[in-house]
N, C-alpha and C positions, 0 to 999 in steps of 0.2 A: 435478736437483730431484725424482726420484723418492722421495723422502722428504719428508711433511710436518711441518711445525714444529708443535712442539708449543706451544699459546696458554697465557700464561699466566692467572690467573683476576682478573678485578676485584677483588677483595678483597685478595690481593698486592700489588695497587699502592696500595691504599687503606691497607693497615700500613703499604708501604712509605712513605705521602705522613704519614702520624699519626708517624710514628717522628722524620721531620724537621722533622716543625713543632713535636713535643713536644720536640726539642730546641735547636731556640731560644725558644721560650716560657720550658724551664728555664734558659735558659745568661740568660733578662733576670733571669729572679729572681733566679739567684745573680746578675748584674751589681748589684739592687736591693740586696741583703743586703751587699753589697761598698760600696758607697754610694749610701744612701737617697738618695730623691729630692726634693728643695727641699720641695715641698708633695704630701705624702702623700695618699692618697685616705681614705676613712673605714674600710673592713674592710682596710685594708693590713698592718695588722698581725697579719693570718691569712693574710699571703703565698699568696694564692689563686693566682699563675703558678708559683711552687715546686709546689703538688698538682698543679693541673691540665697541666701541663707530664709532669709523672712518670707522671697516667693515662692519658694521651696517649700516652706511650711503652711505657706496658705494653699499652695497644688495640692499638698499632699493631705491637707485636711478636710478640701472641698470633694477629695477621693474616696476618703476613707471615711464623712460623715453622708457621703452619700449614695457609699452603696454598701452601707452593714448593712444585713438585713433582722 
């Protein structure tokens, strides 16, 4: 153990945890687009889990490609 590990940084884990939540966010919206839901909410039809699902994943990969080390 004469060699210490290298840590990795809070932010890394933080794209990494944005990456997997943006992607089940996006995988209900395409489930939603696949078949709507009985009773729709009122702005459902600007599929707000499809966008915010996709900025989630682009945070969370601009995090996580940029601070691996």
């Amino acid at each position: 153990m004469s060699e210490l590990a290298e840590m990795k940084s809070i932010w890394y884990l933080v794209g990494l945890m944005l990456l997997a939540m943006g992607a089940l966010v996006l995988a209900g919206g395409i489930g939603d687009l696949i078949s709507p839901p009985a009773h729709a909410t009122v702005l459902a039809r600007l599929r707000p889990n499809l966008w915010w699902g996709a900025v989630m994943m682009i945070a969370g990969a601009v995090f996580f490609l940029s601070h691996r080390k």
